[in-house]
C-alpha positions as a Markdown table, in Angstrom:
| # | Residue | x | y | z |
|---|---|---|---|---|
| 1 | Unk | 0.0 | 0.0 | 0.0 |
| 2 | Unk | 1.4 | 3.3 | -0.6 |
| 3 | Unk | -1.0 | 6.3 | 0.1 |
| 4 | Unk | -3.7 | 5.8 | 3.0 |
| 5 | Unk | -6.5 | 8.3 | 2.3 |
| 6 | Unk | -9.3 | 9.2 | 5.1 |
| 7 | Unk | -11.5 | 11.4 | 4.1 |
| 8 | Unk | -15.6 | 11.1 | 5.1 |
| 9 | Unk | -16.6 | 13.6 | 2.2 |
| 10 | Unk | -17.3 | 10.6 | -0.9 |
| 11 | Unk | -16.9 | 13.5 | -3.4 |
| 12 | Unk | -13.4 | 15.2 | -1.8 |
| 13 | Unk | -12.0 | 11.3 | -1.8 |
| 14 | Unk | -13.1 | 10.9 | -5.2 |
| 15 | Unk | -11.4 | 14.1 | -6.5 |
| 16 | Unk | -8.3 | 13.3 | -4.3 |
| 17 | Unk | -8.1 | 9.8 | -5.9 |
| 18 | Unk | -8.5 | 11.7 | -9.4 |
| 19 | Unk | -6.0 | 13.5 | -9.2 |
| 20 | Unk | -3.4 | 11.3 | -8.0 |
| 21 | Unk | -4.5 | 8.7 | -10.7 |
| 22 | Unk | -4.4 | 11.4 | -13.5 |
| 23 | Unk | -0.9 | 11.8 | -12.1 |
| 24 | Unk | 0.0 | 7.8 | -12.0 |
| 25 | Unk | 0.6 | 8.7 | -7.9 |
| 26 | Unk | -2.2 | 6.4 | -6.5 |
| 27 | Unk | -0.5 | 3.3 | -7.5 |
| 28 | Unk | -2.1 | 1.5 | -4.1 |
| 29 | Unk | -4.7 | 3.8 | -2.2 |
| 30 | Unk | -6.7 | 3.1 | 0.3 |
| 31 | Unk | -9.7 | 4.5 | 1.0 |
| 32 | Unk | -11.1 | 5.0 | 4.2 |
| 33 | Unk | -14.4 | 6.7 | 4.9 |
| 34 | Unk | -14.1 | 7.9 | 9.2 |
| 35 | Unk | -11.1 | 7.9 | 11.9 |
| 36 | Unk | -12.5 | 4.5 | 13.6 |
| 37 | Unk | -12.1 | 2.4 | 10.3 |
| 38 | Unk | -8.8 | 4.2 | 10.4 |
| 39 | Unk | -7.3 | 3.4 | 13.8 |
| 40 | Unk | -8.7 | -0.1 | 13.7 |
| 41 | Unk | -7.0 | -0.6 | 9.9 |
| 42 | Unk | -3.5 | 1.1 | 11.0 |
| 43 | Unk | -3.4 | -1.6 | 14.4 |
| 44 | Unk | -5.1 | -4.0 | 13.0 |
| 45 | Unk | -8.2 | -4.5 | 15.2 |
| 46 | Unk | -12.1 | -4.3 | 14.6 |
| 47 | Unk | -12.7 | -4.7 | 10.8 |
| 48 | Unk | -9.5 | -5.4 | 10.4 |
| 49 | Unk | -8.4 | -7.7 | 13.0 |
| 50 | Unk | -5.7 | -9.9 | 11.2 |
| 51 | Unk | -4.8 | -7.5 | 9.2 |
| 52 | Unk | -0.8 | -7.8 | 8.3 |
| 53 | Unk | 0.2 | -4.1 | 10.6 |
| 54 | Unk | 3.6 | -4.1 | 8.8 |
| 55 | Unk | 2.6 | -3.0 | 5.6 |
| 56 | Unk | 2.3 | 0.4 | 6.3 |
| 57 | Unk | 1.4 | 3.3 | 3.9 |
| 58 | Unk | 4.1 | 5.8 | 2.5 |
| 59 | Unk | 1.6 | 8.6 | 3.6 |
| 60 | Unk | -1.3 | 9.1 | 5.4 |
| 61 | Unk | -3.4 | 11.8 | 4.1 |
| 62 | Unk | -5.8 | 13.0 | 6.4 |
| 63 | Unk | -9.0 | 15.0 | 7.2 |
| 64 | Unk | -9.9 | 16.6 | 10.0 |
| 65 | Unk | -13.6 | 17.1 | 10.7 |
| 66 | Unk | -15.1 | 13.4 | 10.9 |
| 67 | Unk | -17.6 | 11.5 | 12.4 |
| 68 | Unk | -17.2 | 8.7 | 15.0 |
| 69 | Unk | -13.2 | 10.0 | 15.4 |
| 70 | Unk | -11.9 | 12.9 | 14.7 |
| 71 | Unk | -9.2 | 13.8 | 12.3 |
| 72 | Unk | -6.9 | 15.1 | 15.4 |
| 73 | Unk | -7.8 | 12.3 | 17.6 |
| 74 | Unk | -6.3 | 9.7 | 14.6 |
| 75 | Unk | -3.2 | 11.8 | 14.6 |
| 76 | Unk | -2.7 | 11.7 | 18.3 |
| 77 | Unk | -3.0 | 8.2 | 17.9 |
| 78 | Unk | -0.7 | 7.7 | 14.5 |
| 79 | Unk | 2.1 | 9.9 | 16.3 |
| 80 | Unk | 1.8 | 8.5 | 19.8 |
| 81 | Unk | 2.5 | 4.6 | 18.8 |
| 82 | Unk | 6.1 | 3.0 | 18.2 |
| 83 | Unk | 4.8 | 1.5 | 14.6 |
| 84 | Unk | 3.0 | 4.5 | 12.9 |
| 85 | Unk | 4.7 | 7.3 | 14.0 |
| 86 | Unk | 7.1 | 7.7 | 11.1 |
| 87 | Unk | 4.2 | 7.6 | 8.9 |
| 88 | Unk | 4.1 | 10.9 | 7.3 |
| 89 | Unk | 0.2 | 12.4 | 8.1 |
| 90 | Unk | -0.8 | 15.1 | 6.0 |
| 91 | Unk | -3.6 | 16.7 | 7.0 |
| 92 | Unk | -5.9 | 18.1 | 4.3 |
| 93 | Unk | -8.7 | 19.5 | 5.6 |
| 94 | Unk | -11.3 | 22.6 | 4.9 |
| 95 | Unk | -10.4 | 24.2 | 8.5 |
| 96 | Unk | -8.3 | 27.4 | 8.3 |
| 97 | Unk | -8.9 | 27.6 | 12.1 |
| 98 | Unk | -5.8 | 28.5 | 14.1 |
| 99 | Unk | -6.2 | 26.1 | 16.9 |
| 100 | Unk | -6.5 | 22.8 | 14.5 |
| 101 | Unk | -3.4 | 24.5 | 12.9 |
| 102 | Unk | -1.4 | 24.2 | 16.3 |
| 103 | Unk | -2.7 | 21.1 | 17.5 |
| 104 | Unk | -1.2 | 19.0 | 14.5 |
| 105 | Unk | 1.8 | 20.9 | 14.4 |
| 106 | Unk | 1.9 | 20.0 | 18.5 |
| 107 | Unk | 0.6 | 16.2 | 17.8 |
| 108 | Unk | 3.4 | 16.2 | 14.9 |
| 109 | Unk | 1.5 | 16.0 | 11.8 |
| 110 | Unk | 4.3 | 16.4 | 9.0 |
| 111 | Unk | 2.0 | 18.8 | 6.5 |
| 112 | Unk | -1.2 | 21.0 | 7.2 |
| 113 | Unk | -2.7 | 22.2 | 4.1 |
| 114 | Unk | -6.2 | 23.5 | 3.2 |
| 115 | Unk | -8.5 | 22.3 | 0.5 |
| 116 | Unk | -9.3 | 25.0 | -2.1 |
| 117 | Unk | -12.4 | 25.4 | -3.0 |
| 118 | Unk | -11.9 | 25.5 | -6.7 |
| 119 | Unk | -11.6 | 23.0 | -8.5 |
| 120 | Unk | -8.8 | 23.1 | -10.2 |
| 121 | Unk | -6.8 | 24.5 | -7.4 |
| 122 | Unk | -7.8 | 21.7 | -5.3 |
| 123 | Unk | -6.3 | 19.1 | -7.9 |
| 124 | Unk | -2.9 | 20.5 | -8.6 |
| 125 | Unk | -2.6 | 21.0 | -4.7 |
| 126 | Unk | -3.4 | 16.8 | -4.5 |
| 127 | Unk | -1.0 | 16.4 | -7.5 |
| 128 | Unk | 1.7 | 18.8 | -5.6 |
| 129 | Unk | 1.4 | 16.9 | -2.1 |
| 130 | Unk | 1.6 | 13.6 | -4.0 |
| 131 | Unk | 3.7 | 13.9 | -6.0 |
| 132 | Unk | 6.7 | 15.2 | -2.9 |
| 133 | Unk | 5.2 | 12.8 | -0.7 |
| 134 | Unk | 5.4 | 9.6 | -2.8 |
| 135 | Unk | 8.5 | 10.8 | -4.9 |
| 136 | Unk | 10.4 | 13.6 | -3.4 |
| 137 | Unk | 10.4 | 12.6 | 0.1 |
| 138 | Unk | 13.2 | 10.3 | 1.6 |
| 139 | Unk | 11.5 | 8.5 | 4.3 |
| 140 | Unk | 13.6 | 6.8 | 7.1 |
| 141 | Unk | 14.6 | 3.0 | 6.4 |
């Protein structure tokens, strides 16, 4: 798997998936629809209970404002636990609020960045995060 998307808004995960596809960048993605699917996928419990936990994504990216758990309570979790806290999270998200700002830079999320509202904006910023994420960055070994 390379790029772990969890995103509850089906129309922002199917533009995000666009335009990493229209980019080849979403060779494995995986789609996750709220932060409890999330948390139980990255550990391997719940739904996923047997789930192989070693085959981590290259990224996480992340929204914020979910149902069930929130965006910053999956972060906390991702960056408190020995096996996902390399993971880079980026958070992309439709909150320009200060305080959500903070709190994942405090919680260590690696990239903050808010959705556009255009279309066309909001694809080349996917393509732009995806593209450094899964071929720029140099993650640790």
């Amino acid at each position: 798997m390379e790029i772990l998307l969890i995103e509850d808004s089906r129309l922002d995960a199917e533009m995000t998936i666009r335009a990493l596809k229209k980019n080849r960048i979403a060779n494995g993605i995986t789609h996750l629809s709220n932060g409890a699917l999330a948390l139980d996928f990255l550990f391997g419990t719940g739904k996923y209970a047997g789930r192989n936990i070693q085959n981590k994504p290259k990224v996480i990216l992340l929204d914020l404002k979910m149902p069930k758990v929130n965006g910053i309570e999956v972060l906390a979790k991702i960056k408190s636990n020995d096996l996902t806290k390399r993971i880079p999270v980026v958070v992309l998200t439709s909150s320009k609020e200060n305080p959500d700002v903070e709190k994942c830079y405090e919680l260590g999320v690696n990239s903050y960045i808010v959705k556009p509202v255009e279309f066309e904006n909001f694809m080349n910023a996917i393509t732009s995060s995806g593209m450094y994420w899964m071929l720029l960055n140099q993650p640790p070994q």
